[in-house]
N, C-alpha and C positions, 0 to 999 in steps of 0.2 A: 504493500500500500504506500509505504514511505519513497521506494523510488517510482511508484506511477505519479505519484503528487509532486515531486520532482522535476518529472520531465513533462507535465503539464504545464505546472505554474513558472516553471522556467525554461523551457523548452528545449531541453537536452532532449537526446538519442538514444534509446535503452542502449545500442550497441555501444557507445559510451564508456560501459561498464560491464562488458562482457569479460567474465573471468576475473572481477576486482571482487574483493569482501565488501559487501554493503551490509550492514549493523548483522553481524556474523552469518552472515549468509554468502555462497558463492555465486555468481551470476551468471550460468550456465545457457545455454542455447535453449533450452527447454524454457527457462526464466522469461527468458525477451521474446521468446513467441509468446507465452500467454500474458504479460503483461503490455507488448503491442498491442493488442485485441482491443484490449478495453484502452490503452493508451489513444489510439487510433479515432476511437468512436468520441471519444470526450473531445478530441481535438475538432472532427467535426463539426458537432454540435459548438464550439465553442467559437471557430472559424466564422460559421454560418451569417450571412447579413442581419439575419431573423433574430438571433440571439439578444439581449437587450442586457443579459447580467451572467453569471456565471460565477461557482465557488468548489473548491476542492478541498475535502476533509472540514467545511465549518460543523461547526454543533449549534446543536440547537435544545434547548431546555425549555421541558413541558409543564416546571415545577408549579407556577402559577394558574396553568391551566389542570390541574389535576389537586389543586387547594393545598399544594405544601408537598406531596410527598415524588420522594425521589425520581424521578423521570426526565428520560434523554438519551442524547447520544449526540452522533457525528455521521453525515451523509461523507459516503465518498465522493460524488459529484452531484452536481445540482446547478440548473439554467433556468434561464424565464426566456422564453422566443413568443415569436407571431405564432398565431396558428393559419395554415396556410390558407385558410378560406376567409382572411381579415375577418371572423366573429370574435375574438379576444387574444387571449393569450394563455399560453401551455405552462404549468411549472414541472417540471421532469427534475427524478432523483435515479441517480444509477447507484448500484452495488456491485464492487468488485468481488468476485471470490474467486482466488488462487487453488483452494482446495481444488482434490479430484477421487476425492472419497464420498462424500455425498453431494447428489445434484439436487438442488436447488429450487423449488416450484415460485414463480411470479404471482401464480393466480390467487390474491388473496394472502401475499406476501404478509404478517402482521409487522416486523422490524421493516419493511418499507413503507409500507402505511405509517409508521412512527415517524418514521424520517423527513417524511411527506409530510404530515399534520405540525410538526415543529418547525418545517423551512416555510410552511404558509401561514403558521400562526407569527413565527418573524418577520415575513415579509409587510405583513398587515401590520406590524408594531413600528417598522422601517420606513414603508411607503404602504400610506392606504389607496392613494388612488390605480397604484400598481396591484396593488390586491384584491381591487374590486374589478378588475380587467381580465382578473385569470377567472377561464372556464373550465379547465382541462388540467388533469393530475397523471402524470403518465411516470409510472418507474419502472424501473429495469435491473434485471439478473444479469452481468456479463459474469460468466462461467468458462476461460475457454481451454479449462484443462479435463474435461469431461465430455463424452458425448452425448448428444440430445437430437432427438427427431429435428426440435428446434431452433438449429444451431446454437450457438455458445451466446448468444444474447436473446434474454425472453424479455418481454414487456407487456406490462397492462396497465390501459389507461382508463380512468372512471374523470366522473367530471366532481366541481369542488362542492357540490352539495353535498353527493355522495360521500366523501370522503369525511364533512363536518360534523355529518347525521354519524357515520362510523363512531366518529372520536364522540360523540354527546351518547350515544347506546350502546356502545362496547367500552373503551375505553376507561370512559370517568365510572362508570357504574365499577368495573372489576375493579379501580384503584383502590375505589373508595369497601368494596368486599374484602381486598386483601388486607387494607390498613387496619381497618376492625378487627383483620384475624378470623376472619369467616368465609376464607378463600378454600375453595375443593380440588384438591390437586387430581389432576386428568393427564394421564399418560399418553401419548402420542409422538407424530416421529420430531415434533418441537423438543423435545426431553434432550435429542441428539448432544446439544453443545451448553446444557444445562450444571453447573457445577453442583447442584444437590443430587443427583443422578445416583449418586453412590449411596444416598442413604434414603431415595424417595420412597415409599414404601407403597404408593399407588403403581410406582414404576417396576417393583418387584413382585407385586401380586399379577400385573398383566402381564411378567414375562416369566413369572412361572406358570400361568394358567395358559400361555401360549404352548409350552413345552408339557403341559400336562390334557390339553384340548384332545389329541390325537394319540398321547400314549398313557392310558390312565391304568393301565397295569403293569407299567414300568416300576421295576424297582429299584432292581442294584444295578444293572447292565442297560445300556441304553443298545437299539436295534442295530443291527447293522443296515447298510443304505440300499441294498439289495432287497430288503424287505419292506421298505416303505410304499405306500402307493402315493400315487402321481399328486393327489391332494398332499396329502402331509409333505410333502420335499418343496411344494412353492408355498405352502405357510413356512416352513422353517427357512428358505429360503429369502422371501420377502419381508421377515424379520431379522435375520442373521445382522445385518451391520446394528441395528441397534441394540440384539441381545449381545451382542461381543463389546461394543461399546459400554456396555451397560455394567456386564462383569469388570471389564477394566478397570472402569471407578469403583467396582467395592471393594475392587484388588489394591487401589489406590486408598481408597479409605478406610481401610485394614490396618493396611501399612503403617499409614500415618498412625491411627490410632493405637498399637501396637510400641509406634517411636515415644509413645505419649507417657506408654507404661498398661497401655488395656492390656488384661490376657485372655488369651484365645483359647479352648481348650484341646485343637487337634493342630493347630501354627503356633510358629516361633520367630523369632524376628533374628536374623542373620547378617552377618556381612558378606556384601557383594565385591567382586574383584573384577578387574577389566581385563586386556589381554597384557602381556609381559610387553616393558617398554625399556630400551637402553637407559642404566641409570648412568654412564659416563659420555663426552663427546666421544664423536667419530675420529679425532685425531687419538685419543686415548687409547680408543681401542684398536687401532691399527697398531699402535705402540704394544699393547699387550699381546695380540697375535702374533706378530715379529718375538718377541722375548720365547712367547712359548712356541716358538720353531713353526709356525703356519703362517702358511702363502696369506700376505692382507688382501686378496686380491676375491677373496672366500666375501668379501666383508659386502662387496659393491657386487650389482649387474645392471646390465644393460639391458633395454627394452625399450619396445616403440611405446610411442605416444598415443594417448586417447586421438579420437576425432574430434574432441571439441578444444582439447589443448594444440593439436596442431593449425584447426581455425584459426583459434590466439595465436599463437607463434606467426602465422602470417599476417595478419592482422599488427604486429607487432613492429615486422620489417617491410611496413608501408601499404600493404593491397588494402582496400577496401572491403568493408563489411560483407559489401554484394560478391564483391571478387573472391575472396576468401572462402565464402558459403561454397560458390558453384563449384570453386574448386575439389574442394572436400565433397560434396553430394558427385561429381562423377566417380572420387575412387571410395564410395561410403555405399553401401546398402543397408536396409532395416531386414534381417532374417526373420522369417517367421518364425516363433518359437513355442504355437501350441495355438490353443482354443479356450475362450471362456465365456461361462454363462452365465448373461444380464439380461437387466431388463428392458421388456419392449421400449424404452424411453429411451435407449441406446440409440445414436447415432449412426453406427457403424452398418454395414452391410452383411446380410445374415450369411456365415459364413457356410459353407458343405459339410456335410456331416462323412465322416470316415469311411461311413459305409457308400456312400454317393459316389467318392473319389474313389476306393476300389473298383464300384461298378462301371466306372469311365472309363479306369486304364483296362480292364477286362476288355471292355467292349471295343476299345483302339487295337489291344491288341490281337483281336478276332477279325478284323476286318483283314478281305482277302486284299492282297496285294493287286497292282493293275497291272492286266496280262495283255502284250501285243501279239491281236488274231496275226498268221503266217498263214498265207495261202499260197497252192504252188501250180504254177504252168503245167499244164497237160499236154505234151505234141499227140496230134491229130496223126 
């Protein structure tokens, strides 16, 4: 987020920083395509004649409108344009998401509807007569490290009634339910990136009653996958990311409690160890190799370069980003390295199934070969 709002507001080049440490991260080829995407699209909108205002990473606080209690956030992009048919004016909020673990749904977004209701309850505190001009709320999912029927940017736009009525019948009613303490916790795939996760207890009863729906005579052993039917494998399937997410935090909030001094009574709290690291320099130890009679030469090797460090290395001694790429994509290929099963919501193209591609190469190699008819002269 920090280098897309970079080379927004300043207009640097992702490629810029290909291969540098940005706040502990490396900046790899994979990085600057997906943050292109959405890089790409903001600058658009932001180019655009139409545009009148435009803001990257501001916040916006709902505290006032919600009677004191804590509410807000921060939009990653946000503009005010014409709408093209001159009847008013659009206020559009985009979201970045770098993930490529869970995608994303638009329709009914509730953290963009937030982000929404706080850039137009400021814009109204800012400029009202720019706030009575807008007619149209349109936000957006750019996602483009995942695939989607969709492509990598969804949107949906409602107009600003819509949006007000939202915030005046959802909104303020549950604040004001949860302040009291008389809020009902309800599991859903919202829980995902929820820090209570580990210890929610509506989120533990529906993910036990997921894993006990279909196997309610399970005891000590769970099935093998061969015996499931075709129901049970897309229920446990279409839950799998957030019951594995789900166990993680209470793996996490074990732990921690555990470090606290809780006791457990079938775990125990351990030390963890990493892999072995030289504890002296590499001049050192050539020293000590040498003393004790072995070739230092044991110590180093030689090896090619990744494809994305040899990019950078030419990138380095002057070619071009563009130059650089093509070069490396003619002596680079992606192998395929298998098959995997997702959901219809999958972008990608549905791939042959094993038994498909046998039946092809049989069938190629059954075809007869093409034979030149030979006919011969007859004397009379």
């Amino acid at each position: 987020h920090n280098l897309s709002e970079l080379c927004i507001i300043k207009g640097y080049d992702p490629d810029d920083f290909f291969m540098q440490e940005f706040e502990g991260a490396t900046i790899t080829e994979d990085y600057i395509s997906a943050v292109r995407v959405y890089i790409n699209y903001c600058n658009e909108i932001k180019n655009n004649p139409s545009t009148i205002s435009w803001a990257a990473e501001e916040s916006y606080d709902l505290t006032d409108y919600v009677d004191g209690a804590d509410c807000g956030g921060s939009a990653d992009f946000s503009a005010v344009y014409e709408n093209g048919d001159d009847s008013g004016f659009t206020l559009e909020i985009d979201d970045y998401k770098h993930g490529r673990g869970v995608m994303v749904s638009i329709e009914g977004n509730t953290q963009a509807r937030l982000y929404a209701l706080g850039a137009l309850l400021k814009l109204k505190k800012d400029s009202l007569s720019l706030y009575k001009l807008i007619t149209d709320i349109k936000m957006a999912i750019i996602q483009p490290r995942i695939s989607h029927t969709d492509g990598p940017i969804r949107d949906e736009t409602i107009t600003k009634k819509e949006l007000l009525k939202w915030g005046r019948s959802v909104v303020k009613p549950a604040i004001k339910t949860n302040e009291r303490g008389g809020g009902v916790f309800v599991a859903g795939d919202h829980c995902t990136f929820c820090p209570r996760s580990g210890y929610c207890t509506a989120l533990a009863e529906e993910n036990m009653e997921i894993a006990r729906q279909d196997f309610a005579t399970i005891e000590d052993e769970l099935p093998m996958p061969a015996t499931l039917t075709k129901n049970q494998i897309e229920l446990l399937l279409l839950n799998a990311d957030r019951i594995k997410k789900w166990l993680g935090s209470v793996e996490v909030y074990a732990t921690n409690a555990a470090d606290l001094g809780e006791d457990f009574n079938n775990f125990k709290l351990v030390e963890r160890y990493g892999h072995r690291k030289f504890s002296n320099s590499d001049k050192r130890i050539v020293r000590k190799l040498k003393k004790a009679g072995y070739d230092s030469s044991i110590f180093f090797e030689t090896k090619t370069v990744t494809p994305a460090k040899l990019e950078a290395a030419l990138r380095s001694v002057g070619t071009t980003g563009k130059g650089a790429k093509e070069f490396v994509d003619l002596v680079t290929f992606k192998p395929e390295i298998g098959r995997s099963l997702t959901k219809l919501t999958d972008g990608r193209e549905i791939a042959k199934t094993s038994a498909e591609s046998d039946f092809a190469d049989v069938v190629k190699s059954k075809k007869k070969p093409k034979t030149k008819k030979i006919t011969k002269k007859v004397r009379k």
